[in-house]
N, C-alpha and C positions, 0 to 999 in steps of 0.2 A: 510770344505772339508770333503767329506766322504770317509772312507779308510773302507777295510776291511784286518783280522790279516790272517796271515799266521805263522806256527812256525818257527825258523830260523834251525832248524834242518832238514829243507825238504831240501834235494839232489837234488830236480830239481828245484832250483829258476830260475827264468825267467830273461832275460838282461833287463836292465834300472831299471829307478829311484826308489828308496824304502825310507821312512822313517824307524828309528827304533825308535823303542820305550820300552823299558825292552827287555824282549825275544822276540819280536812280530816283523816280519818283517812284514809291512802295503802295502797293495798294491790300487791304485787309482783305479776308475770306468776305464779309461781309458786303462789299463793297464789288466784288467779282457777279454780281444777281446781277441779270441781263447786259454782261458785256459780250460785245456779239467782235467775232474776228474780222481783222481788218478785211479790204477789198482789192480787188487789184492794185486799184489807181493810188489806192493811199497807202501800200508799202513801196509803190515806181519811186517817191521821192527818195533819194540819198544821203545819209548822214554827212556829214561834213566833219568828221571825224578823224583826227591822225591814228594811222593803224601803226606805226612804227615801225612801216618795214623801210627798208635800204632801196628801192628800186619803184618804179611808177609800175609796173607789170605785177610785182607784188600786192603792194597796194593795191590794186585794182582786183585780183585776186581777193585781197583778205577784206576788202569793202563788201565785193560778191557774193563773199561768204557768209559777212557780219550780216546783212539785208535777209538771207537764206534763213539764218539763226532768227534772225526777227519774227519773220515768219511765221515762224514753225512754232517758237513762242508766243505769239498771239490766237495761232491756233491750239495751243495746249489750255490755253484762261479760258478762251471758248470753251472748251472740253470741260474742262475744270466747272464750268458757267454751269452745262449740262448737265456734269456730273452730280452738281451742288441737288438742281432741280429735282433729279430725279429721285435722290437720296431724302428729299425734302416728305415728295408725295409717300414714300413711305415711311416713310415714318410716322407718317397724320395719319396713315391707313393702320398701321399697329398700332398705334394708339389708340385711335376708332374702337378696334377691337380690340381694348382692354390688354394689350400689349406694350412694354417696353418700349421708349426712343429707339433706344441701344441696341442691337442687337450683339453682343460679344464675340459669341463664335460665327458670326460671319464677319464681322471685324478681324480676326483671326484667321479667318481662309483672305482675306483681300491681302495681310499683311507675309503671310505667309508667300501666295501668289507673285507679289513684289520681290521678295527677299530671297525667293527662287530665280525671278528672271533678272534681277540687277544686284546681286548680294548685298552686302551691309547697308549700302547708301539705299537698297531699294527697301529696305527696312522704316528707314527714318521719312523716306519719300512717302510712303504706303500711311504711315501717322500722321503727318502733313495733309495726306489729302483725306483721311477719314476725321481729322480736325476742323476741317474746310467744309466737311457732305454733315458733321455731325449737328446746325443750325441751332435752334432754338426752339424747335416745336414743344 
């Protein structure tokens, strides 16, 4: 099953099913339909997190960074959100027209696509997220 983390410190968790797993609340493909990326106001709050470094100018640093990280990962679920949707309308449109879910060999150019701009990991990443676009229509 593919999940993707969420911190369990976020204030807006969504209703239904979560694994946990350490700090990580995991949320399913399924469960990613209409999650919209944070707002300004609600990534300004700060983890409260020991980052392990040696020094307070570190730390402050690697808090900086971790918030940055945040970010950028709730804008990627977003994306992911989008992606799922869009993946969705066609499919019901090939279907419509007496076509396949699936389409393979464009399954095939995405995973390709990936595996070109991030090697092996973007292999595994490119299945992940046509796992995630692939629904249930």
């Amino acid at each position: 099953m593919v999940v993707l983390s969420e911190r369990i410190t976020d204030t807006n968790r969504r209703p239904g099913p979560v694994s946990v797993r350490g700090a990580c609340r995991f949320r399913t493909g399924s469960e990613l339909r209409g999650t919209r990326p944070r707002s300004e106001t609600d990534m300004s709050t700060r983890h409260t997190v020991d980052t392990g470094a040696a020094s307070d100018h570190a730390a402050e640093l690697i808090s900086d960074a971790r918030e940055r990280i945040d970010a950028l990962d709730h804008r990627i679920i977003g994306l992911l959100a989008e992606r799922i949707t869009m993946s969705e309308q066609i499919q019901r449109a090939r279907i419509a027209s007496g076509g396949r879910r699936v389409h393979l060999s464009r399954e095939m150019e995405v995973i390709n696509h990936y595996s070109g701009a991030l090697g092996k990991p973007g292999t595994a990443l490119a299945m992940t997220v046509l796992e995630l676009c692939r629904g249930r229509a």
